[in-house]
PDB file of N, CA, C and O in Angstrom, chain B, residues numbered from 101:
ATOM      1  N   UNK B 101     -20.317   3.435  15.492  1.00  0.00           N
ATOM      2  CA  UNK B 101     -19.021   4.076  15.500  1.00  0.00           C
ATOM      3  C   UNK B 101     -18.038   3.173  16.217  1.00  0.00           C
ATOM      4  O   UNK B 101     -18.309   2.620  17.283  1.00  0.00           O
ATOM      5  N   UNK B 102     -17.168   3.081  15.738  1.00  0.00           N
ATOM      6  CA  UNK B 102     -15.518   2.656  16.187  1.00  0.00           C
ATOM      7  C   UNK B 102     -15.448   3.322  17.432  1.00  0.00           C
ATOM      8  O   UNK B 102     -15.936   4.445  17.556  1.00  0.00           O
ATOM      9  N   UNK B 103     -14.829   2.676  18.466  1.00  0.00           N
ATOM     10  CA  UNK B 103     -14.108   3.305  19.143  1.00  0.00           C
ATOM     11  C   UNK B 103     -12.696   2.984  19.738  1.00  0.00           C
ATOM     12  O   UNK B 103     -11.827   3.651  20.298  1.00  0.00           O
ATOM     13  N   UNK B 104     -12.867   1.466  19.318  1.00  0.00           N
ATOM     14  CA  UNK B 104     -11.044   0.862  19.672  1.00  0.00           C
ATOM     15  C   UNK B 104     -10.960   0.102  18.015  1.00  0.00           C
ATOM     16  O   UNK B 104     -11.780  -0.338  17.210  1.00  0.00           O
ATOM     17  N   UNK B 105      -9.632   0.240  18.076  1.00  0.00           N
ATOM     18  CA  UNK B 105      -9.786  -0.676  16.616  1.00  0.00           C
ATOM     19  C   UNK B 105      -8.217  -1.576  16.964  1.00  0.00           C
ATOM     20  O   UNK B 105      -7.179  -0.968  17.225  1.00  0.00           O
ATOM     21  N   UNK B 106      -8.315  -3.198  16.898  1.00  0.00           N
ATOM     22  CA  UNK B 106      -7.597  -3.808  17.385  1.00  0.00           C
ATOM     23  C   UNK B 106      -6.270  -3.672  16.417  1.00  0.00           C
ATOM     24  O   UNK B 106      -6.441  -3.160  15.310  1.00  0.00           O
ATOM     25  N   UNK B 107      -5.215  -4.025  16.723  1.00  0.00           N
ATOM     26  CA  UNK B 107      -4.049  -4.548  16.086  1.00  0.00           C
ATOM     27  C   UNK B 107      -2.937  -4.930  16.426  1.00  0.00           C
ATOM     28  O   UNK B 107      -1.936  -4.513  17.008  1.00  0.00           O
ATOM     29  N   UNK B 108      -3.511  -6.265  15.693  1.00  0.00           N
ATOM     30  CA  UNK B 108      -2.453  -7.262  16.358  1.00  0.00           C
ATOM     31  C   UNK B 108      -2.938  -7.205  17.794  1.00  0.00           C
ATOM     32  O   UNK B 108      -2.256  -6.304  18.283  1.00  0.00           O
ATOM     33  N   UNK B 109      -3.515  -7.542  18.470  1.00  0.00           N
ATOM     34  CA  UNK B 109      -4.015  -7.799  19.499  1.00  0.00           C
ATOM     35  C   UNK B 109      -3.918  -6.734  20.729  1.00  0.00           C
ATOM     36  O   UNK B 109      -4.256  -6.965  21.889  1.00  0.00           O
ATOM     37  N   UNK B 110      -3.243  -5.200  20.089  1.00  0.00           N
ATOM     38  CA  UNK B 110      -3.055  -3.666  20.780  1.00  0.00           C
ATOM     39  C   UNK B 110      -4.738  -3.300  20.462  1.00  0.00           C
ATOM     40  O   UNK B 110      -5.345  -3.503  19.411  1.00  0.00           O
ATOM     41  N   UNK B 111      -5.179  -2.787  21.549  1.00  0.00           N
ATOM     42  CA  UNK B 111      -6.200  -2.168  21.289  1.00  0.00           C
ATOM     43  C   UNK B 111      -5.888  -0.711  21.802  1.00  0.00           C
ATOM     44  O   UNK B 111      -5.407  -0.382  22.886  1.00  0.00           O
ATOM     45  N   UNK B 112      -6.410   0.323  20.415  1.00  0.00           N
ATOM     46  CA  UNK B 112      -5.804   1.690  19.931  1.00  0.00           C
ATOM     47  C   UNK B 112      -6.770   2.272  19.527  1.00  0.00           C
ATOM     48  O   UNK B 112      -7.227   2.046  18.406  1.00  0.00           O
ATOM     49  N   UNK B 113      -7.216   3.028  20.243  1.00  0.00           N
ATOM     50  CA  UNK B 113      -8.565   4.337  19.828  1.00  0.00           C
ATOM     51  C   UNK B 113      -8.354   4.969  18.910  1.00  0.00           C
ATOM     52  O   UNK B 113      -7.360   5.632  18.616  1.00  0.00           O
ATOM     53  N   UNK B 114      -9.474   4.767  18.287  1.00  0.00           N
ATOM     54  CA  UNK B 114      -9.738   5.046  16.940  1.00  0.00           C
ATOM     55  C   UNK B 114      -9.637   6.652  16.305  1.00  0.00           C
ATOM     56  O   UNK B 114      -9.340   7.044  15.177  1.00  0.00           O
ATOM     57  N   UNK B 115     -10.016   7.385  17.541  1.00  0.00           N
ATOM     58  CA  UNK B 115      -9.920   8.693  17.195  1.00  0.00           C
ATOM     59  C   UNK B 115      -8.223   9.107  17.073  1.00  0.00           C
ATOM     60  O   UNK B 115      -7.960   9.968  16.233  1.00  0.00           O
ATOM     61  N   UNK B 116      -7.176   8.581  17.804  1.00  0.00           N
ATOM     62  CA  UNK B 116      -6.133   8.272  17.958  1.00  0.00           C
ATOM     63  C   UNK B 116      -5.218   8.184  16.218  1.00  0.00           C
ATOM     64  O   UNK B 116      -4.369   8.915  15.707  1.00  0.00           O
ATOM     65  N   UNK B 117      -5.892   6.970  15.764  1.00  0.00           N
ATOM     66  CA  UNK B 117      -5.728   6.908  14.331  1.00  0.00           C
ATOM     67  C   UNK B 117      -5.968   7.854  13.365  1.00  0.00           C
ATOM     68  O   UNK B 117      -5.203   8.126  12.440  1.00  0.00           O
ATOM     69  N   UNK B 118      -7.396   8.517  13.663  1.00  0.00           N
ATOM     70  CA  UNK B 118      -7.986   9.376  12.747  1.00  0.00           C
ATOM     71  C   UNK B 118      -6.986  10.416  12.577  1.00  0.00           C
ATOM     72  O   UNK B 118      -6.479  10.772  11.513  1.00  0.00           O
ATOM     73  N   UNK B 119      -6.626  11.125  14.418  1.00  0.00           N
ATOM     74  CA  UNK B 119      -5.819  11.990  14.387  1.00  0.00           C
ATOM     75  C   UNK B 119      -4.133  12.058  13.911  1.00  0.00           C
ATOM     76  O   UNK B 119      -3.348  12.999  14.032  1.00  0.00           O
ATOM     77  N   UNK B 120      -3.973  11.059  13.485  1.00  0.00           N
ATOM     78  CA  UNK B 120      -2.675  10.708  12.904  1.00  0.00           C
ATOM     79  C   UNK B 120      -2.731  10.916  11.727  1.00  0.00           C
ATOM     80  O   UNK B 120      -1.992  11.820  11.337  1.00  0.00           O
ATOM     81  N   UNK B 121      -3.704  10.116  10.537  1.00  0.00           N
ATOM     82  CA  UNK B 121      -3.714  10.213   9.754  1.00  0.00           C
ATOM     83  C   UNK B 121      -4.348  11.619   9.012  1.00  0.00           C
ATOM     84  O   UNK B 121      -4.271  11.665   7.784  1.00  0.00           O
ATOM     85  N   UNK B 122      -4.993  12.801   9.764  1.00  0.00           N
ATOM     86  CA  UNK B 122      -5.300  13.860   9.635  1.00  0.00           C
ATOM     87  C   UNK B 122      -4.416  14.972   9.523  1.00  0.00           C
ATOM     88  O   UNK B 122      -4.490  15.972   8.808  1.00  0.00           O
ATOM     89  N   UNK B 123      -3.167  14.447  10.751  1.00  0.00           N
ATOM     90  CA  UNK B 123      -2.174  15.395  10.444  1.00  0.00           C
ATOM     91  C   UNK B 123      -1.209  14.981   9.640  1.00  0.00           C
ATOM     92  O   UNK B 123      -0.361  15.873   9.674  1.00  0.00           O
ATOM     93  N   UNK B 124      -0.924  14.298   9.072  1.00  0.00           N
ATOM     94  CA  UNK B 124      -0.095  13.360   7.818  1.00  0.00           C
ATOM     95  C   UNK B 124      -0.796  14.289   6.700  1.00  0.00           C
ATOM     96  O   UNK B 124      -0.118  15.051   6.010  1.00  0.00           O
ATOM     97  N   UNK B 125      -2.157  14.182   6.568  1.00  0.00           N
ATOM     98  CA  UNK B 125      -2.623  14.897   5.361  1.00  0.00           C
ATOM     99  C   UNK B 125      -2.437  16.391   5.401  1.00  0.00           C
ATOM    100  O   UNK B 125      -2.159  16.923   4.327  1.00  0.00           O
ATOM    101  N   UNK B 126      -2.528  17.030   6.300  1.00  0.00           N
ATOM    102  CA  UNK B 126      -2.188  18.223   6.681  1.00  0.00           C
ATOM    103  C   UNK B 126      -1.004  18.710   6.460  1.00  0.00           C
ATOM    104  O   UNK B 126      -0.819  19.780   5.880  1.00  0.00           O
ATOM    105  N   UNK B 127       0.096  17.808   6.999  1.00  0.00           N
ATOM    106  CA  UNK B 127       1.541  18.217   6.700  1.00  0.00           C
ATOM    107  C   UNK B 127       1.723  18.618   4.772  1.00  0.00           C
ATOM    108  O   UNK B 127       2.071  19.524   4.015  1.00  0.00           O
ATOM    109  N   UNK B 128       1.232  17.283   4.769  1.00  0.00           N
ATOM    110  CA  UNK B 128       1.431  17.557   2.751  1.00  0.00           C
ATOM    111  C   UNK B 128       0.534  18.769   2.369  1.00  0.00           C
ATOM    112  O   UNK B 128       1.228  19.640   1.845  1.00  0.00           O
ATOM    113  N   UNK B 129      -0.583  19.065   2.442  1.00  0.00           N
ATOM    114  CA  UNK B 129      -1.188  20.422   2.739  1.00  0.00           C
ATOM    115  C   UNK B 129      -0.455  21.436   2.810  1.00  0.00           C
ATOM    116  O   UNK B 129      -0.316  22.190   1.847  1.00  0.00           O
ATOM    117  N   UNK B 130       0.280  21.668   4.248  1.00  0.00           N
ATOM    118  CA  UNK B 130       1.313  22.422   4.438  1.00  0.00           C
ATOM    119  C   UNK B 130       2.005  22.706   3.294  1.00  0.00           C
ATOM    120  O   UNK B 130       2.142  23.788   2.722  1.00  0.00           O
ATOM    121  N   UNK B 131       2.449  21.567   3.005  1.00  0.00           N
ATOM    122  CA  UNK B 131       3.859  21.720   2.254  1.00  0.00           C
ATOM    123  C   UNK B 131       3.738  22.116   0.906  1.00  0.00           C
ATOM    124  O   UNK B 131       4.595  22.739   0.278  1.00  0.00           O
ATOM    125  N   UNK B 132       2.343  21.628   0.367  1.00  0.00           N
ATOM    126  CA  UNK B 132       1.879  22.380  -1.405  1.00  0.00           C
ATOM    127  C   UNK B 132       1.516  23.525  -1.205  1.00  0.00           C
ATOM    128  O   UNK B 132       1.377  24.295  -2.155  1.00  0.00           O
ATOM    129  N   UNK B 133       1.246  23.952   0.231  1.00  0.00           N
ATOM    130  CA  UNK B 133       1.043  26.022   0.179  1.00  0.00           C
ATOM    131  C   UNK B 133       2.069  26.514   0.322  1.00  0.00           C
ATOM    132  O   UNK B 133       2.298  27.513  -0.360  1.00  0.00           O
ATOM    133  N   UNK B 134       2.744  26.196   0.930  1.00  0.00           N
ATOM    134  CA  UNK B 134       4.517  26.533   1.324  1.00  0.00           C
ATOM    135  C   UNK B 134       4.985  26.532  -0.227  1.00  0.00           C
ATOM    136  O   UNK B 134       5.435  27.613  -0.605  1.00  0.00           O
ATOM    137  N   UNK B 135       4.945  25.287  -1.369  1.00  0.00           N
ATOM    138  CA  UNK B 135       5.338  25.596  -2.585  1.00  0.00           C
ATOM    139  C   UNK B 135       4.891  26.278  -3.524  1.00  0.00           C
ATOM    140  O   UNK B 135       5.352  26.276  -4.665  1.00  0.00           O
ATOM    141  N   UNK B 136       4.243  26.724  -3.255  1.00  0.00           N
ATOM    142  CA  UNK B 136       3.432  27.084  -4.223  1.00  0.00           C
ATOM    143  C   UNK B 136       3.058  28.680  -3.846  1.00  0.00           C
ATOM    144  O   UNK B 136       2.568  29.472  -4.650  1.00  0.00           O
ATOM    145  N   UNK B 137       3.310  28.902  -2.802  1.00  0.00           N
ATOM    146  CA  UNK B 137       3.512  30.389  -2.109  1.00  0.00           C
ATOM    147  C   UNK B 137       2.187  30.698  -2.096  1.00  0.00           C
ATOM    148  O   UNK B 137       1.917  31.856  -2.412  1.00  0.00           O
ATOM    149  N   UNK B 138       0.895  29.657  -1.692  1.00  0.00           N
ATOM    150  CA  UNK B 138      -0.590  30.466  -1.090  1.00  0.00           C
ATOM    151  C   UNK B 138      -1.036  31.017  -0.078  1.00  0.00           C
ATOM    152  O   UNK B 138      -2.176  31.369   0.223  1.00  0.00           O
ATOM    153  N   UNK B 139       0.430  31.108   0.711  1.00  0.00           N
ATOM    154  CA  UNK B 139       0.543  31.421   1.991  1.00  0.00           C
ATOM    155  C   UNK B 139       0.174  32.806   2.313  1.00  0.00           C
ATOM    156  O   UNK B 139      -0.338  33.195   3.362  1.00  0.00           O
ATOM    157  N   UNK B 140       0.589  33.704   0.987  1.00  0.00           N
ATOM    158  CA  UNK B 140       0.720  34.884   1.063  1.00  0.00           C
ATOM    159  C   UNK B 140      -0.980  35.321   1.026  1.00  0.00           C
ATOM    160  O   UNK B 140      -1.275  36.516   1.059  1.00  0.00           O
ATOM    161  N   UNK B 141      -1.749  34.560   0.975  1.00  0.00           N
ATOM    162  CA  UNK B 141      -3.287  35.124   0.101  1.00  0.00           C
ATOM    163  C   UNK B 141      -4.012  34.670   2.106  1.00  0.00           C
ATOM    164  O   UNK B 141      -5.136  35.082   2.393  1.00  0.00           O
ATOM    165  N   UNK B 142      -3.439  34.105   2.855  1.00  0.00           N
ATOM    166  CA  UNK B 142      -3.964  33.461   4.223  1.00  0.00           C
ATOM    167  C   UNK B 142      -3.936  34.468   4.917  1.00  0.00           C
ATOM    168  O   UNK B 142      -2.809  34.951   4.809  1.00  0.00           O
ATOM    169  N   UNK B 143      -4.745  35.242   5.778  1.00  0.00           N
ATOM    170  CA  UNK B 143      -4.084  36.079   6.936  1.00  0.00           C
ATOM    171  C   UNK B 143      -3.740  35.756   8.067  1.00  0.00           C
ATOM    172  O   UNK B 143      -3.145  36.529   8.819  1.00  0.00           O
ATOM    173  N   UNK B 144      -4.066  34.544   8.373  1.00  0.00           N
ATOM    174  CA  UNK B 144      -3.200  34.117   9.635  1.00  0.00           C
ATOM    175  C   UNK B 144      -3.093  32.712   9.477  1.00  0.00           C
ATOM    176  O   UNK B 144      -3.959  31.838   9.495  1.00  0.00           O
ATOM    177  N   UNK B 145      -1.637  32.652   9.288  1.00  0.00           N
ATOM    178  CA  UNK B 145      -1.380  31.020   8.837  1.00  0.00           C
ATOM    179  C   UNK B 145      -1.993  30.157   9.723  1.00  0.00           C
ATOM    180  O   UNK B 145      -2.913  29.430   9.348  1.00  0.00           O
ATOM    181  N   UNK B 146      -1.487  30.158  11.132  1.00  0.00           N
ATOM    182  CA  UNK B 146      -1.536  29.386  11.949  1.00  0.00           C
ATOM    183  C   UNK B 146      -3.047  28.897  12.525  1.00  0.00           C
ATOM    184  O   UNK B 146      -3.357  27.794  12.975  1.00  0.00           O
ATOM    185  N   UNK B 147      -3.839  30.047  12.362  1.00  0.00           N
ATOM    186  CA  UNK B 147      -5.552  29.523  12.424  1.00  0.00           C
ATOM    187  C   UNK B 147      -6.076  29.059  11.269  1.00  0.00           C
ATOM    188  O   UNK B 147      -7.010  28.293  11.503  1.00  0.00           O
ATOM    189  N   UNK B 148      -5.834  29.225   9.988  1.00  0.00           N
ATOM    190  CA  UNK B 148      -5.795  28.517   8.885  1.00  0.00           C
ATOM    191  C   UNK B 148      -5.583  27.342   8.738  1.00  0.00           C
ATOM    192  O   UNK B 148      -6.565  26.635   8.513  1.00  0.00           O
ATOM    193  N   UNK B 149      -4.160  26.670   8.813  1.00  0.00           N
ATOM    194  CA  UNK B 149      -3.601  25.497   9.167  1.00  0.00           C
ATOM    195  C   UNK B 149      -4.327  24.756  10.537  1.00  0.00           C
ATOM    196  O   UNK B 149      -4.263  23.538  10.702  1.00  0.00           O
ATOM    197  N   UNK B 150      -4.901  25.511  11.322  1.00  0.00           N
ATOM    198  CA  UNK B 150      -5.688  24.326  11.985  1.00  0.00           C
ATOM    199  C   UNK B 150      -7.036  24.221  11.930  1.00  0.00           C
ATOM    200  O   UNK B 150      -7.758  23.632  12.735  1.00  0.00           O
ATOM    201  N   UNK B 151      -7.444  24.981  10.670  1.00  0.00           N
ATOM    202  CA  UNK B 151      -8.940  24.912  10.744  1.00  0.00           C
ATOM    203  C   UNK B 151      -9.058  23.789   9.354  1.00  0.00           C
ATOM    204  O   UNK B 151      -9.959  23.020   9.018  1.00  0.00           O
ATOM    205  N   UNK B 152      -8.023  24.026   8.891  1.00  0.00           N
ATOM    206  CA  UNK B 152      -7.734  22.538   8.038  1.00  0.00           C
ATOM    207  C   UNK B 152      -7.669  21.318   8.374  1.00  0.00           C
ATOM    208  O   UNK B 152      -8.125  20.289   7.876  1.00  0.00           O
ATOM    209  N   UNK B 153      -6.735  21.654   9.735  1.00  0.00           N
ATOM    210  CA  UNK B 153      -6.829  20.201  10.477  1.00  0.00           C
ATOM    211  C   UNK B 153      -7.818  19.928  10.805  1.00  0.00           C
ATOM    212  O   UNK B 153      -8.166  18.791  10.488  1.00  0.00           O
ATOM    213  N   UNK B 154      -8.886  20.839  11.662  1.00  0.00           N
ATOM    214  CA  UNK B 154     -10.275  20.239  11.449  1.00  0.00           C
ATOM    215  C   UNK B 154     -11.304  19.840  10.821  1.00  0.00           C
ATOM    216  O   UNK B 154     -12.201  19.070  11.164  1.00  0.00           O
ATOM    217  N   UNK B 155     -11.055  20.628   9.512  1.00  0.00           N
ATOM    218  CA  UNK B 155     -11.725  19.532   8.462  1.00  0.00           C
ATOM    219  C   UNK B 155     -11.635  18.092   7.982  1.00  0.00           C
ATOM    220  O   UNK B 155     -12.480  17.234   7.725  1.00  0.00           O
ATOM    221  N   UNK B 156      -9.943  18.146   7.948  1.00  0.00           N
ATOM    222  CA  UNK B 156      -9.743  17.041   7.600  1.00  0.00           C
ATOM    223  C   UNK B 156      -9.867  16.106   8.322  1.00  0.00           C
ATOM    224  O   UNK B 156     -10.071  15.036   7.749  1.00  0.00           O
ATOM    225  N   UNK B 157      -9.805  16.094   9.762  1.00  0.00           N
ATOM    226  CA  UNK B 157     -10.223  15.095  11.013  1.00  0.00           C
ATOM    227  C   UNK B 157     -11.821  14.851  10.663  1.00  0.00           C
ATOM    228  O   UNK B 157     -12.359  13.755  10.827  1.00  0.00           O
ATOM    229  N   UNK B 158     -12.368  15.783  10.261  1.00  0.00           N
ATOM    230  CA  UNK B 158     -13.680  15.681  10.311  1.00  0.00           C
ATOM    231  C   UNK B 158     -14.071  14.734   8.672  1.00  0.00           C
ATOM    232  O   UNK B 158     -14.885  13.825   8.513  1.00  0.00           O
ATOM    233  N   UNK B 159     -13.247  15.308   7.767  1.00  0.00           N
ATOM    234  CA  UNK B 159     -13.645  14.088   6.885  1.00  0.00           C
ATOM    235  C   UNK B 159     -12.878  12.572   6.748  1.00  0.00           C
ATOM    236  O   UNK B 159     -13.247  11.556   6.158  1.00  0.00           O
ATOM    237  N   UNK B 160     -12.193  12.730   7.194  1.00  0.00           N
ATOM    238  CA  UNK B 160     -11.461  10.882   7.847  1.00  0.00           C
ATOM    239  C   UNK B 160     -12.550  10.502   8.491  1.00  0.00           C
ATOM    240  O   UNK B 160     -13.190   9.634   7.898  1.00  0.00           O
ATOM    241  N   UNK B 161     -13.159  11.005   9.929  1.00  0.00           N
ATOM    242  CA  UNK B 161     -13.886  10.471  10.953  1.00  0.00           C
ATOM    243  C   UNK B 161     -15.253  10.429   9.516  1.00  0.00           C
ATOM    244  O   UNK B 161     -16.105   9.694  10.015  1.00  0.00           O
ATOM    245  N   UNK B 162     -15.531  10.651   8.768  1.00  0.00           N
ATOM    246  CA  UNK B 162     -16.896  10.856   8.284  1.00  0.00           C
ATOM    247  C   UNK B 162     -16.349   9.741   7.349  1.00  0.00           C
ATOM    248  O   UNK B 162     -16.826   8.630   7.581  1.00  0.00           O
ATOM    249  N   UNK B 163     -15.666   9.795   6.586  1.00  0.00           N
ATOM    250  CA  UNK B 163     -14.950   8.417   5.532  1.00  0.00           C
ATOM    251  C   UNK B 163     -14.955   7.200   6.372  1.00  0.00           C
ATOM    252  O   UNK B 163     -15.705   6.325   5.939  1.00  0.00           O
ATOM    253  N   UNK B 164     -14.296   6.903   7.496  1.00  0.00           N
ATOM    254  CA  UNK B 164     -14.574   5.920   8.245  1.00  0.00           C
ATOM    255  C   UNK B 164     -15.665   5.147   8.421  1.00  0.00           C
ATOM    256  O   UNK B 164     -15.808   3.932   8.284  1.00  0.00           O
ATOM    257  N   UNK B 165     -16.631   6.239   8.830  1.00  0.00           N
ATOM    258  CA  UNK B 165     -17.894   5.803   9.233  1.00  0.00           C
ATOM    259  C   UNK B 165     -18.878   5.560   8.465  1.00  0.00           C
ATOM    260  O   UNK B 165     -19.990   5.108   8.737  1.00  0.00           O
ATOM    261  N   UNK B 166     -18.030   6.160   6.620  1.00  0.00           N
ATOM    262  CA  UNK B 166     -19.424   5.511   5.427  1.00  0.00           C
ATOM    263  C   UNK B 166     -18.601   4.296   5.110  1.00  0.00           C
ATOM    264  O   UNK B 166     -19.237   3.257   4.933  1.00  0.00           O
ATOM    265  N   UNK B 167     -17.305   4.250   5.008  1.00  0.00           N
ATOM    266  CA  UNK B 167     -16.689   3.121   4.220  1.00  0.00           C
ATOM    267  C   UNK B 167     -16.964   1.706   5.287  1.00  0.00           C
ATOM    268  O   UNK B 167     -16.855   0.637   4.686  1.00  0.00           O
ATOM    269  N   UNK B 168     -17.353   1.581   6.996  1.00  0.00           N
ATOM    270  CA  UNK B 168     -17.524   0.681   7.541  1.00  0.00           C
ATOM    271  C   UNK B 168     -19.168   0.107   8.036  1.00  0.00           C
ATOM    272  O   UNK B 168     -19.291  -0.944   8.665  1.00  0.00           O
TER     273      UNK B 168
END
């Protein structure tokens, strides 16, 4: 497992990244239930929306670790 990943000579924890790019995917997430009005079928948005975020952290961190 990763745990710093250099750039450009910044060294930046990796989980750091994951979590960036997790909520990037999330936002767009957000935003196709918001259009699409699946919001209404959720009973509580807000534990919903972060149990997404934990999936998706969880499959970045799991993509990472087959693709390296």
């Amino acid at each position: 497992m990763r745990y710093v990943i250099d750039i450009y000579g910044v060294l930046v924890p990796a989980l750091l990244l994951w979590i960036i790019l997790a909520y990037a995917l999330s936002a767009v997430q957000r935003r196709l239930m918001q259009r699409f009005d699946l919001y209404r079928l959720v009973w509580h948005r807000a534990l919903f929306d972060f149990a997404i975020f934990i999936c998706l952290l969880g499959g970045v961190v799991y993509l990472s670790e087959y693709l390296s």
